[in-house]
DRENDO-1510 file (C-alpha; in Angstrom, 1 decimal, always signed):
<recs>
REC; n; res; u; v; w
REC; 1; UNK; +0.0; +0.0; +0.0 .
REC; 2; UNK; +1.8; +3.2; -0.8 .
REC; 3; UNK; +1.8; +5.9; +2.0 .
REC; 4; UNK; +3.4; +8.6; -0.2 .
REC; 5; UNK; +2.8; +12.0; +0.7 .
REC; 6; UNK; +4.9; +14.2; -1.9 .
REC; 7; UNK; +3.8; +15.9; -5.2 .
REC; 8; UNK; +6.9; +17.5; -5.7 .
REC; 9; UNK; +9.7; +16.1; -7.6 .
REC; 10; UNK; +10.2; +13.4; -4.7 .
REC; 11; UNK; +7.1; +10.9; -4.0 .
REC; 12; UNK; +5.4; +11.7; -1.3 .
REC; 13; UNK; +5.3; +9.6; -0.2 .
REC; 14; UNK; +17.4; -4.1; +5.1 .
REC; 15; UNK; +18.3; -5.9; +8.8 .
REC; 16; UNK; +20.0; -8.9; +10.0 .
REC; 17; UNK; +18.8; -11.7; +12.1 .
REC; 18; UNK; +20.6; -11.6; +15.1 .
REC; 19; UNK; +22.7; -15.3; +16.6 .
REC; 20; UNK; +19.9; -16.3; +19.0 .
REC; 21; UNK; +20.7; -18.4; +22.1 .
REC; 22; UNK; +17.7; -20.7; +22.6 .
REC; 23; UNK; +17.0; -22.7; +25.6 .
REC; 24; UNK; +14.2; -25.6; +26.6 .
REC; 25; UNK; +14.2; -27.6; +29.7 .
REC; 26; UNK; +16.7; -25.8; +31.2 .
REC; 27; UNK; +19.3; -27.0; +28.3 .
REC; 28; UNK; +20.9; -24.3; +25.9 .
REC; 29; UNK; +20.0; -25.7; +22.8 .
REC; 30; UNK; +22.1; -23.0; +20.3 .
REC; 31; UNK; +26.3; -25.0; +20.1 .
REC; 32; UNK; +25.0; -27.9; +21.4 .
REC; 33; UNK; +26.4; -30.9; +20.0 .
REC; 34; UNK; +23.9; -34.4; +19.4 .
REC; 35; UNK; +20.4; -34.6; +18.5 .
REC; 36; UNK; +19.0; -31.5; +20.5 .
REC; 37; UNK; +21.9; -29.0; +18.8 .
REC; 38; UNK; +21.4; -31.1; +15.2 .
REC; 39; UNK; +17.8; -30.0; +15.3 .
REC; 40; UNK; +18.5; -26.5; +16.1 .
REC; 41; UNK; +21.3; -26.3; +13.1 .
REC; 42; UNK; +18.4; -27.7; +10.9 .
REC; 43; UNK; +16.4; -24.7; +12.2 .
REC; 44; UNK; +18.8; -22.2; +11.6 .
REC; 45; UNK; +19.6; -23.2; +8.1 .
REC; 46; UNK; +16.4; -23.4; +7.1 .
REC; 47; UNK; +15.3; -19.9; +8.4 .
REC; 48; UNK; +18.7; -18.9; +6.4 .
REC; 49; UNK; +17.2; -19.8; +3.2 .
REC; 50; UNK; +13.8; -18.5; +3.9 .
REC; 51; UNK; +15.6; -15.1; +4.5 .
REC; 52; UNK; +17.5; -15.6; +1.2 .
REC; 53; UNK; +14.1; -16.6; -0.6 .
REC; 54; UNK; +12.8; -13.5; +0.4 .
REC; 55; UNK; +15.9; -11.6; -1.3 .
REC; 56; UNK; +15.6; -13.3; -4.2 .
REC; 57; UNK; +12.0; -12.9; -4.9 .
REC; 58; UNK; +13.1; -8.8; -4.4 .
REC; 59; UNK; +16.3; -8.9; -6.4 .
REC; 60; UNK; +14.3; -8.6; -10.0 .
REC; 61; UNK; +12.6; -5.3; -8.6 .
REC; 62; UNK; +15.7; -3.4; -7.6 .
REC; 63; UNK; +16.7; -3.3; -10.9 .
REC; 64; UNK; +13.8; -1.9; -12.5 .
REC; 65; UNK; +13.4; +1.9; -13.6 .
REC; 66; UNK; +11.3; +6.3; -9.4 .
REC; 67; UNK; +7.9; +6.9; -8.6 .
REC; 68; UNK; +7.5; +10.4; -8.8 .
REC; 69; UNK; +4.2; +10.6; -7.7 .
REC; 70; UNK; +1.3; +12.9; -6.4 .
REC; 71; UNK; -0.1; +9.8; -4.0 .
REC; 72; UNK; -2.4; +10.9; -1.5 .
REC; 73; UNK; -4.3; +7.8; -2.0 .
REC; 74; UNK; -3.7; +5.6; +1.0 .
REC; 75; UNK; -2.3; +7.5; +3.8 .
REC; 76; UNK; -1.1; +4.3; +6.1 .
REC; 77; UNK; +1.6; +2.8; +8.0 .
REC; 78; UNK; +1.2; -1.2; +7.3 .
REC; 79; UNK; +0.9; -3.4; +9.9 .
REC; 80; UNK; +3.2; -6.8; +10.5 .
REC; 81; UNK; -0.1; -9.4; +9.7 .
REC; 82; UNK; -1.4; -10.4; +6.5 .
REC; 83; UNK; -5.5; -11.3; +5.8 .
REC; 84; UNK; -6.3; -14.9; +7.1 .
REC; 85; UNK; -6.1; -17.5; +4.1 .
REC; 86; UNK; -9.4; -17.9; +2.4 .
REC; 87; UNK; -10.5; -14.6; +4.2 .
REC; 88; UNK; -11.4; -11.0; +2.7 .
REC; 89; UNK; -10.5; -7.3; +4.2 .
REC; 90; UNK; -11.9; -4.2; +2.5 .
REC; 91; UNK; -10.3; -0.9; +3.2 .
REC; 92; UNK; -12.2; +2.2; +1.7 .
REC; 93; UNK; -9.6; +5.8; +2.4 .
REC; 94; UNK; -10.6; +8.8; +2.5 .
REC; 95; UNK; -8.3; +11.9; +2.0 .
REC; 96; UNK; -9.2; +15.3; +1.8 .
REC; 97; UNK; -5.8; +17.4; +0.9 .
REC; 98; UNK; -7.6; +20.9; +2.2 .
REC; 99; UNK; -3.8; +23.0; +1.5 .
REC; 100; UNK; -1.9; +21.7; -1.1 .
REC; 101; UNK; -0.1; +22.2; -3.6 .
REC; 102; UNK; -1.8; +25.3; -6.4 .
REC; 103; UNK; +0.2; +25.1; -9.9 .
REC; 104; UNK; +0.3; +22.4; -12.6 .
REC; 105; UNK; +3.7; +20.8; -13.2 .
REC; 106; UNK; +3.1; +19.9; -16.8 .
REC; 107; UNK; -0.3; +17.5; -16.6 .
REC; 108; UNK; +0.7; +17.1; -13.0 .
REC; 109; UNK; -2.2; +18.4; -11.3 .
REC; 110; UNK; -1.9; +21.0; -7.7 .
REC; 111; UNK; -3.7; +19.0; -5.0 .
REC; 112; UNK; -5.1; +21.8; -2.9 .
REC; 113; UNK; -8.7; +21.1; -2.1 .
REC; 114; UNK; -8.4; +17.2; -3.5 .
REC; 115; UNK; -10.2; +14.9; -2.5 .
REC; 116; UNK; -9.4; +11.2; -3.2 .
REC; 117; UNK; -11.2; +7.8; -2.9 .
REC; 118; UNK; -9.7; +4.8; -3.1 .
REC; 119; UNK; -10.9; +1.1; -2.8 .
REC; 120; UNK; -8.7; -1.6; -1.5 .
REC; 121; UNK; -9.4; -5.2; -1.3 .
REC; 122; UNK; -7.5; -7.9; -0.5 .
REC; 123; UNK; -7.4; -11.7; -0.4 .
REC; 124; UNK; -5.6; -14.0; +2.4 .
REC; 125; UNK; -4.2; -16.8; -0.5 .
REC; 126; UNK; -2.1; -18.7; +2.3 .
REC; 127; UNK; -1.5; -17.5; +6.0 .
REC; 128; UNK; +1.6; -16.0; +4.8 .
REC; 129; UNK; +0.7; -14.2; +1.7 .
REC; 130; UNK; -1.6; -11.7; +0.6 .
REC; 131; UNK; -2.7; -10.1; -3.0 .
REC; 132; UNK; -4.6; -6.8; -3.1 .
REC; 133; UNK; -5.9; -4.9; -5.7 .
REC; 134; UNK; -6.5; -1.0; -5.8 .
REC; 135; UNK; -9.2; +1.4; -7.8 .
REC; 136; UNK; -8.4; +5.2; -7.0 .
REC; 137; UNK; -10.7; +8.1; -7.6 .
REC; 138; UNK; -10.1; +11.9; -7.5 .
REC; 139; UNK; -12.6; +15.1; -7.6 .
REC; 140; UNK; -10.7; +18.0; -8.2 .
REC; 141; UNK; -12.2; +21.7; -7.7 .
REC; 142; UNK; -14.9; +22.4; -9.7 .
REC; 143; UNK; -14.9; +19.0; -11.4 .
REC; 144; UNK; -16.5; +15.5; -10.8 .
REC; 145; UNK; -15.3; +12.4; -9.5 .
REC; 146; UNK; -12.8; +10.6; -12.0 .
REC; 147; UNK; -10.6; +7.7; -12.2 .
REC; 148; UNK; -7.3; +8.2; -10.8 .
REC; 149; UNK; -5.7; +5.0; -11.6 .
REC; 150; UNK; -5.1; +1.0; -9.8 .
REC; 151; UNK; -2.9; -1.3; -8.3 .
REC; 152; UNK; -1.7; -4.4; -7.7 .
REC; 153; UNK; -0.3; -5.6; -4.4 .
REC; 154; UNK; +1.5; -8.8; -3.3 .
REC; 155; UNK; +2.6; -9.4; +0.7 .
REC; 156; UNK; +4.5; -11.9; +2.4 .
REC; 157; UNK; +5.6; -12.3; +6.1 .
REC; 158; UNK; +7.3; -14.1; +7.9 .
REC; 159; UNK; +6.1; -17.0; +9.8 .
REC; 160; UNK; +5.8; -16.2; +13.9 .
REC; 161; UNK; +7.7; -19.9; +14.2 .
REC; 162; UNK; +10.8; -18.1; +13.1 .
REC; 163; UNK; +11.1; -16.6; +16.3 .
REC; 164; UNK; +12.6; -13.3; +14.9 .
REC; 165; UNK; +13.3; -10.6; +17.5 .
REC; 166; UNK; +10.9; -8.2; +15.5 .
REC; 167; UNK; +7.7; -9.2; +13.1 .
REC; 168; UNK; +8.7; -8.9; +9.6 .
REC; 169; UNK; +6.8; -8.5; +6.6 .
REC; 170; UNK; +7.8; -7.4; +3.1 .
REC; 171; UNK; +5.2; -5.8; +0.2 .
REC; 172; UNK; +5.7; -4.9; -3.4 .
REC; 173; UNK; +3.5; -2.9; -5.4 .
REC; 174; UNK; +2.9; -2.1; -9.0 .
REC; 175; UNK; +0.9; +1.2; -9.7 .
REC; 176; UNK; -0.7; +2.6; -13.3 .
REC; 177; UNK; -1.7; +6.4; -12.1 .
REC; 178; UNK; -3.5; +8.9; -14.7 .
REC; 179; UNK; -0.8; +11.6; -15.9 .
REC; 180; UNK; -2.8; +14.1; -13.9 .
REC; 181; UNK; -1.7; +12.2; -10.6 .
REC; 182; UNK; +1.8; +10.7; -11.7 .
REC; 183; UNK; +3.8; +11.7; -14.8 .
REC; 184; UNK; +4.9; +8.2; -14.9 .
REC; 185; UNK; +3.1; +5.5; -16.3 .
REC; 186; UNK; +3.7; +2.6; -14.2 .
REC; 187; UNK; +5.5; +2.6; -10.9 .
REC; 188; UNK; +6.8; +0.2; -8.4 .
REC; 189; UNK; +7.0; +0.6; -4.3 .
REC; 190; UNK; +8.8; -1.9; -2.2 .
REC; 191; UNK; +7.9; -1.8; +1.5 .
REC; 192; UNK; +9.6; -3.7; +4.3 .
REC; 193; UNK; +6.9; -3.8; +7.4 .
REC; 194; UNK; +9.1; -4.1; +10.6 .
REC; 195; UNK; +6.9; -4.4; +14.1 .
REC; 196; UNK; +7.4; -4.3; +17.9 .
REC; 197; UNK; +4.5; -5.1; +20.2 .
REC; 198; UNK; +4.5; -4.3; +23.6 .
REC; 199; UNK; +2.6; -4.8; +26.6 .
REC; 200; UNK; +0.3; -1.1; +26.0 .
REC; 201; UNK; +1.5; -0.3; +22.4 .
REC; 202; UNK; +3.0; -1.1; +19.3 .
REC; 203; UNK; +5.5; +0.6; +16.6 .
REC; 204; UNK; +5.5; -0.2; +13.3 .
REC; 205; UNK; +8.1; +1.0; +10.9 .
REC; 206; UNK; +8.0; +1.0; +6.9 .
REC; 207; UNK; +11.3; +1.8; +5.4 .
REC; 208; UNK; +10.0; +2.3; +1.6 .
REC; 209; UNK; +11.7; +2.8; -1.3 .
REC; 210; UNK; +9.9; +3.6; -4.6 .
REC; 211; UNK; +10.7; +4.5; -8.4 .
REC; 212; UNK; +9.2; +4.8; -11.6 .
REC; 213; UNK; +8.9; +1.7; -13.8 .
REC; 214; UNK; +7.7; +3.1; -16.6 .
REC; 215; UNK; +7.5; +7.0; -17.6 .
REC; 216; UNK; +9.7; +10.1; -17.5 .
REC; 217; UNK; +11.6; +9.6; -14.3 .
REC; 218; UNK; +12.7; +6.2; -15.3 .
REC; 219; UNK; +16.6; +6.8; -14.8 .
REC; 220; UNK; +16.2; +8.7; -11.8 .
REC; 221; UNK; +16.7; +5.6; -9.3 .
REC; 222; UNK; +14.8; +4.8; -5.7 .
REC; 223; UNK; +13.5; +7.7; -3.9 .
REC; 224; UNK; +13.7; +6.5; +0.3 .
REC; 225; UNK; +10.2; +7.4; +1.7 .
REC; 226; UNK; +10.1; +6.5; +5.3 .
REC; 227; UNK; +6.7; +5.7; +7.1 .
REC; 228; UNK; +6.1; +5.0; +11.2 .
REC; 229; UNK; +3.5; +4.6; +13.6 .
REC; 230; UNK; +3.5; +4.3; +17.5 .
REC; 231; UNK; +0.2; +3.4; +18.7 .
REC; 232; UNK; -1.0; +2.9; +22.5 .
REC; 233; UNK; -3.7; +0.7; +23.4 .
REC; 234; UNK; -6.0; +3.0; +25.3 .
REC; 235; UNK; -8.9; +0.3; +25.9 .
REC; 236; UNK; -7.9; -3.4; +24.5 .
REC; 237; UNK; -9.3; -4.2; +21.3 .
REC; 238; UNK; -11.5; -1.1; +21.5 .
REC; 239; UNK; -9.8; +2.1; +20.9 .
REC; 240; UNK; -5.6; +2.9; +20.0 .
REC; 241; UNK; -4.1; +6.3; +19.9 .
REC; 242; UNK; -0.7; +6.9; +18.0 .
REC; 243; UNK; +1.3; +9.3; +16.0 .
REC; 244; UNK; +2.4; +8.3; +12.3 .
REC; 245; UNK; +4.6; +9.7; +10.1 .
REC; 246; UNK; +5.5; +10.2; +7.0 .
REC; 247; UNK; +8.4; +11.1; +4.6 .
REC; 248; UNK; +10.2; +11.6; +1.3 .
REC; 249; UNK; +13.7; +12.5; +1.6 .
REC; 250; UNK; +14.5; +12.0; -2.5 .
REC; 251; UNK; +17.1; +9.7; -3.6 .
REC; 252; UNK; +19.0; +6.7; -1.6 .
REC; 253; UNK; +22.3; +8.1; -3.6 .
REC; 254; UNK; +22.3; +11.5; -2.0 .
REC; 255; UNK; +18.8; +12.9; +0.0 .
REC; 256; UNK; +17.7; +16.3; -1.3 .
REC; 257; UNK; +18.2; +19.6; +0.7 .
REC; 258; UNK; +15.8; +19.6; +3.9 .
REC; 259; UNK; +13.7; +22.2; +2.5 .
REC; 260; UNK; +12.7; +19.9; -0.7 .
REC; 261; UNK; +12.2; +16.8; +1.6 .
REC; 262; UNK; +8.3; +15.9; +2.8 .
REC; 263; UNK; +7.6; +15.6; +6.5 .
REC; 264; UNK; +4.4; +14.9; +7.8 .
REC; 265; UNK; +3.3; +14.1; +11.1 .
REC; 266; UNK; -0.3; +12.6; +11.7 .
REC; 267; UNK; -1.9; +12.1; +14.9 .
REC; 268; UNK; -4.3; +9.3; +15.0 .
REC; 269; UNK; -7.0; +7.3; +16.3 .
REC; 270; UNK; -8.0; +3.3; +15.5 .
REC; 271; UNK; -11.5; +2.5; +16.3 .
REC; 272; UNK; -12.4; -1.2; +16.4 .
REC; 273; UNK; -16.2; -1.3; +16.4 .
REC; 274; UNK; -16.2; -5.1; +16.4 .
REC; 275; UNK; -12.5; -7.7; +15.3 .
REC; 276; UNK; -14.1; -7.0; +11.7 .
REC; 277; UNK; -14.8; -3.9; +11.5 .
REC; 278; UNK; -12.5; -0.8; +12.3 .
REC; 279; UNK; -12.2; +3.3; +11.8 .
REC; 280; UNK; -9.1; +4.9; +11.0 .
REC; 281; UNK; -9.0; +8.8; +11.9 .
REC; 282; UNK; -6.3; +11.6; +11.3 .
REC; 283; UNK; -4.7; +14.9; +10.6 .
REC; 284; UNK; -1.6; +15.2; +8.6 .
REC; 285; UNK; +0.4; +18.2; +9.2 .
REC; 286; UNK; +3.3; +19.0; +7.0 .
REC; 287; UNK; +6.7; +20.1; +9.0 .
REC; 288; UNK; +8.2; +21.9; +5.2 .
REC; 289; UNK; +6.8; +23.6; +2.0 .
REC; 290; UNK; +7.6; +20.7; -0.1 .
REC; 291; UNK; +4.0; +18.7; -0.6 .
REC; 292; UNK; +1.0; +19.4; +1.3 .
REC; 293; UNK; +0.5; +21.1; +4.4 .
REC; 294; UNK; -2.6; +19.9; +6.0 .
REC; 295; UNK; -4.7; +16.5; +5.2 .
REC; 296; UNK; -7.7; +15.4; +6.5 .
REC; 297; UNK; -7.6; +10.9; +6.3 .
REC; 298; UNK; -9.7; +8.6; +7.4 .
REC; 299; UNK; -10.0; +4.8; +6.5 .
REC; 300; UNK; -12.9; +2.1; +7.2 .
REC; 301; UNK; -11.4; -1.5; +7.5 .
REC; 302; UNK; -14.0; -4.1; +7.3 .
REC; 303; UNK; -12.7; -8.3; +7.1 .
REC; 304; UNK; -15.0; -11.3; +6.0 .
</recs>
């Protein structure tokens, strides 16, 4: 899902597993030589290649031609989990972009006083992978609603019996925006999901990169576009307050002075009305003039 804030010439919007030292029965199981230390070397090595199948299903991507996007589409901060197999989730966002930007950059439309509809839904296909597919919509000032362009989204986590320190999950995502909302034609995001829960709250961290595939800004490379969330459980399973963030700081090679970078801060509130069915409130204040200053987001989750 791309959380990309930016409509400037940035889009607005990789970690080793540490040695772990295992015991059971009161036996430390990591060394150990015989049957017990055997089993744990067989676990080891195949987490090993999981890891390295996860690098080589990304290695194709990082090749490919940056998103240079005006995405104010899905405001969001993924979490760790992917949908159940054989399960649905529906996610309708809601973004109002009330000060933005106010001059065309070529067909690249200003976004002050946008307001954008999108439709996500996604399928559980095992109970480690996900597919989602996107339809985006726009009205513009003094216009009608129109299509903004789609999506396509694949996710895969890793399994909870790896036993990793953090929760780890890794998306990639193929977009076909309008030339009003993206000069480009096609562009990819790849999003790492990294998650801590606590006790009372949880932080979620997505360290994305994203470039065009297919358009003007092909050569341009990976723009880093940070996105984080810290979320405390006010009334379990009920209610979560948390800040997010957002970020574009331009390209991975070299980041862009710190008056063209994107900053926004959102605070935020998670309503869960029933384990189904949740609301997803916030205000997005930009810290620079790069992008947009003020957003109004919402989001309405709903799984079967």
């Amino acid at each position: 899902m791309n959380c990309t804030v930016c409509s400037k010439s940035m889009q607005p919007f990789y970690h080793r597993r540490p040695e772990r030292v295992c015991s059971e029965g009161g036996l430390t199981i990591h060394g150990q030589s015989g049957t017990v230390g055997k089993q744990a070397e067989a676990q080891r090595v195949h987490t090993s290649r999981s890891w390295w199948g996860l690098f080589f299903l990304a290695a194709p991507f990082l090749s490919l031609p940056r998103a240079r996007a005006q995405d104010i589409f899905e405001i969001q901060v993924y979490e760790y989990k992917t949908v159940e197999k054989g399960r649905y989730n529906l996610e309708v966002h809601f973004n109002n972009i009330t000060r933005g930007t106010r001059q065309f950059e070529g067909r690249f439309a200003p976004t002050d006083n946008q307001f954008h509809l999108s439709l996500e839904l996604t399928r559980g296909i095992t109970d480690h992978f996900e597919l989602a597919g996107y339809l985006l919509q726009a009205q513009r000032p003094g216009g009608g609603y129109e299509y903004a362009g789609a999506r396509v989204r694949p996710r895969v986590r890793a399994p909870e019996s790896w036993r990793l320190p953090v929760d780890v999950s890794l998306s990639f995502e193929v977009g076909f925006p309008r030339p009003e909302y993206d000069p480009n034609s096609v562009t990819l995001e790849i999003r790492p999901i990294i998650e801590k829960t606590f006790r009372h709250s949880r932080l979620s961290l997505n360290p994305v990169v994203g470039r065009a595939w297919r358009g003007p800004d092909t050569g341009e490379g990976f723009d880093f576009e940070p996105g984080a969330k810290y979320a405390w459980f006010l009334k379990k399973d009920r209610l979560n307050i948390g800040m997010e963030y957002y970020g574009s700081t331009g390209p991975i090679t070299g980041f862009s002075a710190l008056g063209e970078q994107v900053h926004i801060l959102v605070p935020s509130a998670d309503v869960f009305f029933t384990k189904d069915l949740m609301l997803n409130l916030g205000v997005g204040v930009g810290l620079t003039s790069a992008g947009e200053r003020l957003i109004l987001k919402s989001r309405v989750g709903w799984r079967f």
